[in-house]
C-alpha positions, 0 to 999 in steps of 0.5 A: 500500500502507498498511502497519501502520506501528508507530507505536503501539509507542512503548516497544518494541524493534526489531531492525535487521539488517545483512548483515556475515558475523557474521550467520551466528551469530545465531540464527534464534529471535534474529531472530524475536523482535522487528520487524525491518528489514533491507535489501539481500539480508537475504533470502538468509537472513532475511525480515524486518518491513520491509525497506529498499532505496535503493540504486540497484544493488541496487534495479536488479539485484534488482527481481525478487527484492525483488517476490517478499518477503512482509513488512510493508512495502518501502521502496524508492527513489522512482526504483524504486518503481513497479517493485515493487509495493506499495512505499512510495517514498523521496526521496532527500535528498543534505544529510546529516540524520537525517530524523524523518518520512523517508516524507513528507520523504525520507532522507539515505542516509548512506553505509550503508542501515543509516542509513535503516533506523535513520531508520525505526525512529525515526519508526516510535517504537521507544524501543530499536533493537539492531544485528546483524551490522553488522560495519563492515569490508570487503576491497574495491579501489578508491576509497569509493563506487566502482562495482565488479563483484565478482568470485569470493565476496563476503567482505564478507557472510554469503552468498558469493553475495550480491554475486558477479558483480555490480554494487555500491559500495564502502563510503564507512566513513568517512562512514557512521561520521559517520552512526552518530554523528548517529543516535546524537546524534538517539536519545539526545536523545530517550531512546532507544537504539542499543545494538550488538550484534556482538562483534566489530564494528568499529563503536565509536561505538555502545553495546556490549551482548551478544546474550544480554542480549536473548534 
């Protein structure tokens, strides 16, 4: 698959979705309105531009589903690409950077595949990449980036199902905060901007801004 990679929309805005429940607050016509990357099982309510998948549970459990999108492109781990058709692969790269060229070099994951999606949207040229329900917060037990089966409602997202009886890894906090920081570094460097805008994310190493502001 070539897809019709943004690479022309130099001065544009983007829109990355994360799946924490304060998703369910933004408005459908929000999220229309400009390109938007999303990742995981963002499609349980919203489909977006491009969507993103590298984790390995998600991309072996939900195969089937993530076949089934209609949307620009699919980014999905090299390991799993060949088994959903038209995807475009990414390596995996285990040293933490921000990767400018993450489709030829490969990507760090960053503890969070909000981290990926935002190395796409730079390549990709967008001057302004906006954050929506990327909450920052869950009630999980166990150790970070431990392998668990959630049982009962998943609290940590907008779709109680959307982990329920599944396989899935705790979140690694700390860490992807140390990721946000070096997206952050990589985008202001170059005059762009991150700009978060959940009013109560506990995402803090962000600039702040209000959905309104962007409507």
């Amino acid at each position: 698959m070539s897809p019709d990679l943004p690479s022309l929309r130099h001065g544009e805005t983007c829109l990355i979705i994360g799946n924490g429940p304060s998703l369910r607050d933004v408005p459908q016509e929000f999220l229309n309105k400009y390109d938007t990357f999303g990742a995981n099982r963002i499609y349980l309510r919203f489909v977006p531009t491009f969507y993103v998948a590298i984790n390995p549970l998600v991309c072996e459990q939900f195969a089937g589903e993530i076949e089934k999108l209609e949307c620009k492109a699919k980014f999905i781990r090299a390991e799993f690409a060949d088994q959903i058709s038209g995807s475009i692969p990414l390596h995996s790269r285990k040293h933490p950077h921000f990767s400018r060229s993450p489709i030829e070099q490969g990507v760090h994951g960053g503890f969070t595949v909000t981290y990926v999606a935002l190395q796409l949207a730079f390549a990709f040229g967008y001057r302004t990449a906006l954050l929506a329900g990327v909450d920052h917060r869950y009630i999980f037990e166990g150790a970070p980036n431990e392998e668990r089966v959630l049982e009962g409602d998943d609290p940590n997202h907008f779709d109680p199902a959307y982990f329920r009886g599944v396989r899935w890894n705790n979140p690694d906090l700390a860490h992807s905060e140390t990721s946000y920081k070096m997206a952050k570094t990589v985008f202001e460097y170059d005059g762009r901007r991150l700009i978060n805008l959940g009013p109560d994310s506990a995402l803090d190493v962000l600039e702040r801004g209000q959905l309104k502001e962007w409507a």
